[in-house]
TORPA-4810 file (N, C-alpha, C, O; in nm, 3 decimals):
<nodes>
NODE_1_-9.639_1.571_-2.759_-9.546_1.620_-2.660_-9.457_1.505_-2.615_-9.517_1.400_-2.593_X
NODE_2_-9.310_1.506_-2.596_-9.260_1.444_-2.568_-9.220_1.464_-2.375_-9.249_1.571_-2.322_X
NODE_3_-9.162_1.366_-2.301_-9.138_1.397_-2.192_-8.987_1.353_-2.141_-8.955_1.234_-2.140_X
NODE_4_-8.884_1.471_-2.095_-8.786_1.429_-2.088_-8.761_1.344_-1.946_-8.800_1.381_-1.835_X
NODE_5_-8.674_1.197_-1.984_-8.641_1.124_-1.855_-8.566_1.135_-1.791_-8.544_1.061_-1.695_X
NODE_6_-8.469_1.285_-1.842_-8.376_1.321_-1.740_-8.436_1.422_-1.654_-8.408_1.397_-1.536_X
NODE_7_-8.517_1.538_-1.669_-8.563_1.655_-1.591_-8.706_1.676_-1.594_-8.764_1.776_-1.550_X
NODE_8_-8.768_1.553_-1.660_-8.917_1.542_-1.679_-9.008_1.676_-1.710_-9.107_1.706_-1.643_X
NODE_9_-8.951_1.762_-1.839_-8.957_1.872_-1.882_-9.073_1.839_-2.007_-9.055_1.750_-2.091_X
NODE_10_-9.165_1.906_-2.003_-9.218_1.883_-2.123_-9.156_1.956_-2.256_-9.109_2.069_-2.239_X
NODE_11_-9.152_1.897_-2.391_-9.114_1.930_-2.494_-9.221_1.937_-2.616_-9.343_1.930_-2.599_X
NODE_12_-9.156_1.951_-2.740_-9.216_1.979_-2.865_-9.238_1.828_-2.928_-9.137_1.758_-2.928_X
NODE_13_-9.356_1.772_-2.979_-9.297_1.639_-3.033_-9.174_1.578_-3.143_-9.133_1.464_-3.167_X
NODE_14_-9.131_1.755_-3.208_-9.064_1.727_-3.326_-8.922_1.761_-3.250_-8.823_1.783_-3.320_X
NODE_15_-8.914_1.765_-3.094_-8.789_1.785_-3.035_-8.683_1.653_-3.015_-8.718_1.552_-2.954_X
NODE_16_-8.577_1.666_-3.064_-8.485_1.548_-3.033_-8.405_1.552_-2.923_-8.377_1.444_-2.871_X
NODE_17_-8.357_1.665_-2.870_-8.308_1.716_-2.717_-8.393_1.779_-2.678_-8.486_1.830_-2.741_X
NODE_18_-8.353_1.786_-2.498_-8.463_1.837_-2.444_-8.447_1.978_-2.436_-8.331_2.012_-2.416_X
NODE_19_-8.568_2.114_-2.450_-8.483_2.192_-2.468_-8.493_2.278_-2.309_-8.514_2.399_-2.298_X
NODE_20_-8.474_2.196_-2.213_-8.438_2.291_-2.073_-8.358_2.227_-1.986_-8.339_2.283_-1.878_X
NODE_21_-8.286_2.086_-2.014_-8.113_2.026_-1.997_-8.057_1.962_-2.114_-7.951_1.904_-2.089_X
NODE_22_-8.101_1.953_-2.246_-8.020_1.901_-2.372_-8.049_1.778_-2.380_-8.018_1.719_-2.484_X
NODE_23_-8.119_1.703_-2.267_-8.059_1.532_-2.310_-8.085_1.536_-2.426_-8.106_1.639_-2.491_X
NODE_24_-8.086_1.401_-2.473_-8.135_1.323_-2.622_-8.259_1.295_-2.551_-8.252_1.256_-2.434_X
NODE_25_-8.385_1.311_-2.615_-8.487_1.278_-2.616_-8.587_1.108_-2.687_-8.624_1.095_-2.804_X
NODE_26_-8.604_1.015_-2.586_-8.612_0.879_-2.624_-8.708_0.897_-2.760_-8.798_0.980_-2.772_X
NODE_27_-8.674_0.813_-2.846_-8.790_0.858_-2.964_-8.842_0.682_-3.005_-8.781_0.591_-3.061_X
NODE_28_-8.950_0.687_-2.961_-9.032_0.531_-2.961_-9.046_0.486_-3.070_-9.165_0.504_-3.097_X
NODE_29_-8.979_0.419_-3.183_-8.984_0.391_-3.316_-9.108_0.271_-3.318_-9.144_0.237_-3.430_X
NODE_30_-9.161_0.219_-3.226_-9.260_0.134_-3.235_-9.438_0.207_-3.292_-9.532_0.176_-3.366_X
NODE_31_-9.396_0.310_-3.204_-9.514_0.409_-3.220_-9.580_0.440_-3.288_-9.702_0.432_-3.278_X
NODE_32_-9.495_0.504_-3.414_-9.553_0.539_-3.536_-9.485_0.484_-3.676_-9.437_0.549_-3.768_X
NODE_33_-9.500_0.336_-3.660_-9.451_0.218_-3.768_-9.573_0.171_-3.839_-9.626_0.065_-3.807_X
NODE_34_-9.636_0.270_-3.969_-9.706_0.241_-4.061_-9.734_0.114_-4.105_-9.637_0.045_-4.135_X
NODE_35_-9.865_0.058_-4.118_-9.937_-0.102_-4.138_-9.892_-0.101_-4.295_-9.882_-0.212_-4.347_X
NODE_36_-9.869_-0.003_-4.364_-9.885_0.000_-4.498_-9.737_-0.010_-4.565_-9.648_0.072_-4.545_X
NODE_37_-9.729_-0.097_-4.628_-9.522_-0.132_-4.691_-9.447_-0.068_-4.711_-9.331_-0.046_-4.675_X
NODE_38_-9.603_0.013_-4.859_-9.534_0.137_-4.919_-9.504_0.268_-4.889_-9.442_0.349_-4.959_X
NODE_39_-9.584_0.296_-4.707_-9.498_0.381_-4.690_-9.411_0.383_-4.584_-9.373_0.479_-4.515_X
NODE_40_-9.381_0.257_-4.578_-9.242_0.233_-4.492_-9.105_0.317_-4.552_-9.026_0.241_-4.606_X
NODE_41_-9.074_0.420_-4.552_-8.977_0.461_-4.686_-8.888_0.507_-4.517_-8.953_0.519_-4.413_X
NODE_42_-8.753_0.524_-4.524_-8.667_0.555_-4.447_-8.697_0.712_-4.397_-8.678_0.811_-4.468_X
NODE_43_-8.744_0.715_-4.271_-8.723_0.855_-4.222_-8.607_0.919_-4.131_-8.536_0.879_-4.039_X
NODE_44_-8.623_1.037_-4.201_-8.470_1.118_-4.114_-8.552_1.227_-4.001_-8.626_1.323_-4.027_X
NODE_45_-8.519_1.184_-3.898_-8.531_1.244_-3.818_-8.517_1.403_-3.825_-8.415_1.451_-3.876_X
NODE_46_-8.635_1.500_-3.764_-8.606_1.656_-3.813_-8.477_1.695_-3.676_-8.455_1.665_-3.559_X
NODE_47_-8.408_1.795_-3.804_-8.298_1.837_-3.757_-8.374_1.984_-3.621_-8.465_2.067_-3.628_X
NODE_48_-8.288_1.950_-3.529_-8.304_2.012_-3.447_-8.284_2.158_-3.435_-8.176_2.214_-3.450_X
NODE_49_-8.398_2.218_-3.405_-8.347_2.383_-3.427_-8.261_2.423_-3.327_-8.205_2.356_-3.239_X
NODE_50_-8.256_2.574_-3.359_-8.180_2.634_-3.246_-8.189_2.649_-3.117_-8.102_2.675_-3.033_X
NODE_51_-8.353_2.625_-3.102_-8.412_2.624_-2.941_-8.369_2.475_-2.882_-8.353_2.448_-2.762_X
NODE_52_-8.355_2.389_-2.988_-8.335_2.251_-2.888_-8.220_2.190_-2.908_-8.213_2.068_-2.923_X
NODE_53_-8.095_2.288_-2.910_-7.961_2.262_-2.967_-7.927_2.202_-2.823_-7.985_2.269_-2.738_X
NODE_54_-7.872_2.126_-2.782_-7.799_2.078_-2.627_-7.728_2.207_-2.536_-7.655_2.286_-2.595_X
NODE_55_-7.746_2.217_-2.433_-7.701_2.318_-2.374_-7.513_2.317_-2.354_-7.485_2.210_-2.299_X
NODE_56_-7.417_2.379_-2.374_-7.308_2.364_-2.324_-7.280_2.367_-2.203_-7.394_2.328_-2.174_X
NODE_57_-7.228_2.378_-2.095_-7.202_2.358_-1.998_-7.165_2.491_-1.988_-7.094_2.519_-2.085_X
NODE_58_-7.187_2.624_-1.884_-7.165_2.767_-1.905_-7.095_2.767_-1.756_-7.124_2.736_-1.640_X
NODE_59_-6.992_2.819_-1.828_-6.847_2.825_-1.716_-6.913_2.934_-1.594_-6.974_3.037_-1.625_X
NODE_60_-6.888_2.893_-1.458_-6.957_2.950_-1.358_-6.864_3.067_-1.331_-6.744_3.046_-1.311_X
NODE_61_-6.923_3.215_-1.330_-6.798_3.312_-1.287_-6.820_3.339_-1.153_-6.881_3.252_-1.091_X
NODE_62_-6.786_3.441_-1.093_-6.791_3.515_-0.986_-6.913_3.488_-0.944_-6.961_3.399_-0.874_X
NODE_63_-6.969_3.607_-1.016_-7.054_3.735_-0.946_-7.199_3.599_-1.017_-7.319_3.615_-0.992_X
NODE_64_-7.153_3.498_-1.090_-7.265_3.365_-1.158_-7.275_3.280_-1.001_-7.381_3.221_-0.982_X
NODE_65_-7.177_3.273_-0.900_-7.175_3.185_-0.802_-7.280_3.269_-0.696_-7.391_3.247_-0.649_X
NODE_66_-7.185_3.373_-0.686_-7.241_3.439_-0.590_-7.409_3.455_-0.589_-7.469_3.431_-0.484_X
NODE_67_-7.465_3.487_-0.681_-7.584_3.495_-0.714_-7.662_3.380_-0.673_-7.747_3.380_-0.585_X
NODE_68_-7.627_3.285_-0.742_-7.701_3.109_-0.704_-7.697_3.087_-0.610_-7.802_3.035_-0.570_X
NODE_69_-7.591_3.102_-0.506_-7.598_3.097_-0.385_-7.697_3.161_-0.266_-7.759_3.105_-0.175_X
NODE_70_-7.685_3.331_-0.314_-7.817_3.407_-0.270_-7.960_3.342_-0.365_-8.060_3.348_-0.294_X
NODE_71_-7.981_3.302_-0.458_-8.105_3.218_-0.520_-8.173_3.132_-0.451_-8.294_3.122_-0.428_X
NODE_72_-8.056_3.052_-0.411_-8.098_2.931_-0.337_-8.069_2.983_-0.201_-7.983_2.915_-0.145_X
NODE_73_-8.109_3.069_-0.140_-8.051_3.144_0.011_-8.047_3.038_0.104_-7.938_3.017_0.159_X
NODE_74_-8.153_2.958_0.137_-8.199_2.837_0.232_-8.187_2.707_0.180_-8.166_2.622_0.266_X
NODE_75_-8.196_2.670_0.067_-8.246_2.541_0.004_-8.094_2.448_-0.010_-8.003_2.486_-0.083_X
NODE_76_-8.089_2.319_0.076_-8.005_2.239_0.096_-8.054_2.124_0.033_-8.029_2.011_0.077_X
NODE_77_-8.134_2.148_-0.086_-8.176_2.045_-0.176_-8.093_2.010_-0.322_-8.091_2.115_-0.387_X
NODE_78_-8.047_1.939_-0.371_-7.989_1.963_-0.491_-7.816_1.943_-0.466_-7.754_1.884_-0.378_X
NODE_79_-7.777_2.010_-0.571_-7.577_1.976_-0.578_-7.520_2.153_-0.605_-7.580_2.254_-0.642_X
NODE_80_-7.406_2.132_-0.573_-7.343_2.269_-0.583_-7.215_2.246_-0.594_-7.150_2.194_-0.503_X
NODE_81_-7.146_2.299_-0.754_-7.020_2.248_-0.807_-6.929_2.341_-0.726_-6.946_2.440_-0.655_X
NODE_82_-6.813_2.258_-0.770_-6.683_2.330_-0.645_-6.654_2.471_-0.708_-6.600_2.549_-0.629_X
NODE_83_-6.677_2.517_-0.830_-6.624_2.703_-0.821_-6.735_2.747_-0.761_-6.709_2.849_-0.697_X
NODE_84_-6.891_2.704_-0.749_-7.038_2.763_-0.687_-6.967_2.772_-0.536_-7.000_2.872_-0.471_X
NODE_85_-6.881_2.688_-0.478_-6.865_2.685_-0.279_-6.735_2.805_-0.278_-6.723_2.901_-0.202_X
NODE_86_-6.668_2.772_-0.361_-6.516_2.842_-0.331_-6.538_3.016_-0.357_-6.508_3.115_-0.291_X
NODE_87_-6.608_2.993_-0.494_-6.642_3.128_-0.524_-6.735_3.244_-0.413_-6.724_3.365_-0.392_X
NODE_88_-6.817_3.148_-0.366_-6.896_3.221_-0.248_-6.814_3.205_-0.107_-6.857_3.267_-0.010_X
NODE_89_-6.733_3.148_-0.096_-6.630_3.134_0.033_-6.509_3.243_0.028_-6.448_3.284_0.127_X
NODE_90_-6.481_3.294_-0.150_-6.425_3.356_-0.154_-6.500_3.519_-0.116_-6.419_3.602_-0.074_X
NODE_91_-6.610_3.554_-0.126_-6.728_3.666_-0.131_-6.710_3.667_0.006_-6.674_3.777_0.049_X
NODE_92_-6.726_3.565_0.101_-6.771_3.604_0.221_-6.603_3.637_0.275_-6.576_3.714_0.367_X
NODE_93_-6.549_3.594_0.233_-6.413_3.622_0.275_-6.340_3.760_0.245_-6.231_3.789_0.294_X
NODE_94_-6.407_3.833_0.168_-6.380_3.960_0.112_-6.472_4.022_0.162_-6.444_4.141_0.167_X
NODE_95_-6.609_3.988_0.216_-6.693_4.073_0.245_-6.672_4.111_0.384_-6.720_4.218_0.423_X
NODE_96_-6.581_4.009_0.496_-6.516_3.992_0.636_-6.443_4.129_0.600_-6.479_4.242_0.633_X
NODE_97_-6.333_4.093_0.527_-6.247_4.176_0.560_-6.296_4.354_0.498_-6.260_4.461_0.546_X
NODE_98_-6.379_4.333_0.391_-6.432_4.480_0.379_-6.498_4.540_0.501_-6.500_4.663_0.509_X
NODE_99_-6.540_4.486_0.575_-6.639_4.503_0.719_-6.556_4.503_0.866_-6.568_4.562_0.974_X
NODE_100_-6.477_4.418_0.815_-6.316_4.462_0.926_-6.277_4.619_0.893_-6.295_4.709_0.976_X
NODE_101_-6.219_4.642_0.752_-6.145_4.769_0.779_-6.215_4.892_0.771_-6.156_4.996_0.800_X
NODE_102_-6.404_4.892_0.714_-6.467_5.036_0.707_-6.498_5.034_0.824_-6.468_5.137_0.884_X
NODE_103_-6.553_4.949_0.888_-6.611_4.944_1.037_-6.535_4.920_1.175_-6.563_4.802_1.197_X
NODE_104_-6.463_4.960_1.271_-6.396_4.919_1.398_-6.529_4.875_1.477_-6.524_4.777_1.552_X
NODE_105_-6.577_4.903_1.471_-6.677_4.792_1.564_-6.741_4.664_1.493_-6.757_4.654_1.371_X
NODE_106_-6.774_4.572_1.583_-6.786_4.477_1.496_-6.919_4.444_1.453_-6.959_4.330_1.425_X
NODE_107_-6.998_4.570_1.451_-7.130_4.541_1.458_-7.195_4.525_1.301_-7.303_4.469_1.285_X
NODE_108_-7.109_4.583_1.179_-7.084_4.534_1.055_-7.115_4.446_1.090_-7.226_4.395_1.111_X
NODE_109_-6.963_4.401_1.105_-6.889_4.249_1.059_-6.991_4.143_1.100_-7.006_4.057_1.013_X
NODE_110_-7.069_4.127_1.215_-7.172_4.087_1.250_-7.282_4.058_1.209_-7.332_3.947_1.229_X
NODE_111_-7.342_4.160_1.140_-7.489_4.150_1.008_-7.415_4.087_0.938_-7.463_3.981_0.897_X
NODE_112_-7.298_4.115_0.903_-7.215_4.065_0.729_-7.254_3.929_0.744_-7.341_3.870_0.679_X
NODE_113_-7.163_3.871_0.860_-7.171_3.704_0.879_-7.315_3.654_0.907_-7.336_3.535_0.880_X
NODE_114_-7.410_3.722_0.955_-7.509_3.693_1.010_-7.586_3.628_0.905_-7.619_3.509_0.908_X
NODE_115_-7.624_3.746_0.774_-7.673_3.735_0.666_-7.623_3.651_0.588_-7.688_3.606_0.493_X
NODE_116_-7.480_3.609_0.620_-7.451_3.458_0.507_-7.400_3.347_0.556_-7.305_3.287_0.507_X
NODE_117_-7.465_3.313_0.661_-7.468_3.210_0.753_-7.503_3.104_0.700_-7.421_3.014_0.680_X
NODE_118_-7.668_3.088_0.656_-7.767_3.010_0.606_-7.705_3.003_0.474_-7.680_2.888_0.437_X
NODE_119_-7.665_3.123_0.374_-7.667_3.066_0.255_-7.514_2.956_0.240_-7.480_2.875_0.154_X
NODE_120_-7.464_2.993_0.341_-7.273_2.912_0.328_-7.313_2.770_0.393_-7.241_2.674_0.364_X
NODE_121_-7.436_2.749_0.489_-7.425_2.637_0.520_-7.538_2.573_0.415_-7.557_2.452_0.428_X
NODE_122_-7.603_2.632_0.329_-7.679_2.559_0.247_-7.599_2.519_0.147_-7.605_2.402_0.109_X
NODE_123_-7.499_2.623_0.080_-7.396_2.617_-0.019_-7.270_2.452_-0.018_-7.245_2.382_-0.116_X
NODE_124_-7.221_2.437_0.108_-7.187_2.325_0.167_-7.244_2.214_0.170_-7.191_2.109_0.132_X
NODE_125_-7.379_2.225_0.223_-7.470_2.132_0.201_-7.504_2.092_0.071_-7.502_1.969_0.060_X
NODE_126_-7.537_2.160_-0.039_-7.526_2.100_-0.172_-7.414_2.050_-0.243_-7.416_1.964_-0.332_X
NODE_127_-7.282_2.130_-0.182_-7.182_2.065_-0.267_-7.152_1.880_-0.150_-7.122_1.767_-0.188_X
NODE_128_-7.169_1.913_-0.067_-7.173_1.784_0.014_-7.249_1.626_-0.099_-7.211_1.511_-0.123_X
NODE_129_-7.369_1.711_-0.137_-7.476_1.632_-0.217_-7.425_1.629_-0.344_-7.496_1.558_-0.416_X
NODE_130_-7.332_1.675_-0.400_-7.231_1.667_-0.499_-7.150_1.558_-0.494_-7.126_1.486_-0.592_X
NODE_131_-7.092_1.536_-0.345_-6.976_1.423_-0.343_-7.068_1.290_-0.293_-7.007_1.192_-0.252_X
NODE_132_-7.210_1.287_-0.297_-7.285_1.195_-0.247_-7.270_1.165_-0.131_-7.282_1.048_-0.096_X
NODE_133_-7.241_1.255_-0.052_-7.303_1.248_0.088_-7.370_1.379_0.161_-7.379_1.498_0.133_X
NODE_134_-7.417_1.286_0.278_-7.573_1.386_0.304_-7.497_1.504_0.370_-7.377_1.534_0.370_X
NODE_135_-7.604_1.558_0.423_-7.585_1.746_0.510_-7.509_1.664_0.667_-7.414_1.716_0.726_X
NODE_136_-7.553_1.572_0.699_-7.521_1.519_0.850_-7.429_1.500_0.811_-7.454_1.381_0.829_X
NODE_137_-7.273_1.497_0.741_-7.166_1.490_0.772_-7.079_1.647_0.806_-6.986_1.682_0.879_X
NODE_138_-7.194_1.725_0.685_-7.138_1.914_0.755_-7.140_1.913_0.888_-7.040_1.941_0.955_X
NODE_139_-7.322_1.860_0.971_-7.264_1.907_1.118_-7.193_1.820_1.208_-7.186_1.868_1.321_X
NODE_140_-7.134_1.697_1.194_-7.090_1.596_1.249_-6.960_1.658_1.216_-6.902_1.684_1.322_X
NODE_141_-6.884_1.695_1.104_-6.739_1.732_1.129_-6.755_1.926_1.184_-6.653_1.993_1.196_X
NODE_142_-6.849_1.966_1.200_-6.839_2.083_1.241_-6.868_2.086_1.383_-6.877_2.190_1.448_X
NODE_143_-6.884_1.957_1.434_-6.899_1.981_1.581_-6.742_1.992_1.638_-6.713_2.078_1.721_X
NODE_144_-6.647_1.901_1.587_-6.525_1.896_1.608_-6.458_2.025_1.585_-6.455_2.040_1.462_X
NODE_145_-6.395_2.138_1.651_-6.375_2.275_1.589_-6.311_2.296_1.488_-6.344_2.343_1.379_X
NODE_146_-6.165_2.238_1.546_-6.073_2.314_1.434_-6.064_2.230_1.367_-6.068_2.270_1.251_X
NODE_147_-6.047_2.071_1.376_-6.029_2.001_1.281_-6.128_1.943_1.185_-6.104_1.858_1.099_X
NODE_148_-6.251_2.005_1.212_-6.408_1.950_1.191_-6.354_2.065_1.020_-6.315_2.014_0.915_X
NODE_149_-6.365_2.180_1.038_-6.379_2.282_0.909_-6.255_2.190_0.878_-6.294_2.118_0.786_X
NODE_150_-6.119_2.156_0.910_-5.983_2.149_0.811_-6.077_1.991_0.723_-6.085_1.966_0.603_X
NODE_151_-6.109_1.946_0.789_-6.135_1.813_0.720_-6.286_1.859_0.641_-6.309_1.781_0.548_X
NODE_152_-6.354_1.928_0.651_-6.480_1.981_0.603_-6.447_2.046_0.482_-6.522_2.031_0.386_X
NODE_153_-6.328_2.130_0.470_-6.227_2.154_0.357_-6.213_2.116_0.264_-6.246_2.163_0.155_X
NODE_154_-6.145_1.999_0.297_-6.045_1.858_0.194_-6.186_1.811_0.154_-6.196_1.794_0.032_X
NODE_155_-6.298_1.786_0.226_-6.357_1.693_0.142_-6.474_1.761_0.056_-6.566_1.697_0.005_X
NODE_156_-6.449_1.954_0.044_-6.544_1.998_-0.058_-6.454_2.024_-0.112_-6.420_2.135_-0.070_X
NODE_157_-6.372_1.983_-0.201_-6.241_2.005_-0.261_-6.225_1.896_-0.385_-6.184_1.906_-0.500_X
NODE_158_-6.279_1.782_-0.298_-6.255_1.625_-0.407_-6.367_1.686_-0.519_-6.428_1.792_-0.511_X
NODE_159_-6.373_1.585_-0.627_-6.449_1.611_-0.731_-6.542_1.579_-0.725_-6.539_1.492_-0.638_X
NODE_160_-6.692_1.593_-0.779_-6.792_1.537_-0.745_-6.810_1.448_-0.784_-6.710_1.409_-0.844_X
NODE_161_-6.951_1.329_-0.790_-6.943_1.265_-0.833_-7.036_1.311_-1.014_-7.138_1.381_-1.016_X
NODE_162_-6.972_1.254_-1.142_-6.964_1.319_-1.267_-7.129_1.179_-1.319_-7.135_1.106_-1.418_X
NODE_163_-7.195_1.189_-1.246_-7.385_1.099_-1.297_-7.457_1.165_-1.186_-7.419_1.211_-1.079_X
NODE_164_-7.573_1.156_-1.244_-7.647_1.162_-1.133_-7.676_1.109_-1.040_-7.684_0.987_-1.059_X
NODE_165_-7.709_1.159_-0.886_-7.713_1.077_-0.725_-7.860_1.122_-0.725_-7.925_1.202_-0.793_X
NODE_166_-7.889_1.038_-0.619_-8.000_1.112_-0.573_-8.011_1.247_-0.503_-8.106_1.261_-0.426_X
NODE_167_-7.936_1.334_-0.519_-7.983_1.449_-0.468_-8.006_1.502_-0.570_-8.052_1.614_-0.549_X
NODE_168_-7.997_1.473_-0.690_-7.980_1.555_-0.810_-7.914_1.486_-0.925_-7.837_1.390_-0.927_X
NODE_169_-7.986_1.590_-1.062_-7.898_1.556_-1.203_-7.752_1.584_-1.195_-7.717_1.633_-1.088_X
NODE_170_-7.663_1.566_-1.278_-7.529_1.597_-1.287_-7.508_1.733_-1.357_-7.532_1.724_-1.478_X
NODE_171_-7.476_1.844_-1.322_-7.483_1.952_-1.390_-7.365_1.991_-1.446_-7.379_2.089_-1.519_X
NODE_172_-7.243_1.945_-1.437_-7.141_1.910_-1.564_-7.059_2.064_-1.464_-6.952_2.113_-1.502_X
</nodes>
């Protein structure tokens, strides 16, 4: 069994990527270096099947954000790429105004926001851990009102950072 040093995933020993984030898998050539001359003969590494092909990077859609977001409902652990915040900023923003015009009272609109409270401030919070900084800057510029969200904005907007931080691997 091999062990990956990017997601510490166990693998197949005849695996060269890992097969549950793609890395390249370290392969210890010290390890298994035969005492005997003759059968030192050049080995080729086995070609990697289809299960341990590298993962592509799978373009995040809609209804792919929205979901992860409800997945992770609470959990402000980890990173969250900028279509995962916008895409769910865009949901709750459509889900306002669907709850504005079926409902005149605001008692909708109320559960609506109520229920995606936690997941928008967890959602923030990971993409925060994206740009390598912590959750205490969400509520430090959200204490400030109006200018706390405009600047809370701009800075889930920049790019993340493209290695891994400590909140997390880089998920491309």
């Amino acid at each position: 069994m091999k062990i990956c040093s990017h997601c510490k995933s166990v693998n197949a020993q005849e695996s060269t990527v890992c097969y549950f984030c793609g890395a390249a898998l370290n392969v210890n050539v010290n390890a298994n270096v035969d005492k005997n001359p003759q059968s030192q003969q050049k080995r080729v590494p086995a070609q990697p099947t289809s299960q341990t092909q590298p993962k592509e990077p799978k373009e995040l859609g809609f209804w792919d954000a929205v979901g992860k977001c409800f997945d992770k409902y609470a959990s402000m652990k980890g990173r969250a790429t900028r279509a995962e915040l916008w895409y769910f900023i865009l949901f709750i923003t459509i889900g306002i105004m669907l709850c504005s015009f079926i409902s005149r009272d605001e008692t909708m609109l109320f559960l609506f926001v109520l229920a995606t409270l936690l997941p928008t401030m967890a959602v923030i919070s990971r993409r925060l851990h994206d740009l390598g900084r912590s959750r205490f800057w969400m509520f430090l510029l959200l204490i400030i009102i109006f200018f706390g969200w405009l600047a809370l904005a701009i800075i889930c907007m920049l790019p993340g950072q493209e290695k891994d931080n400590e909140y997390g691997p880089y998920e491309g």
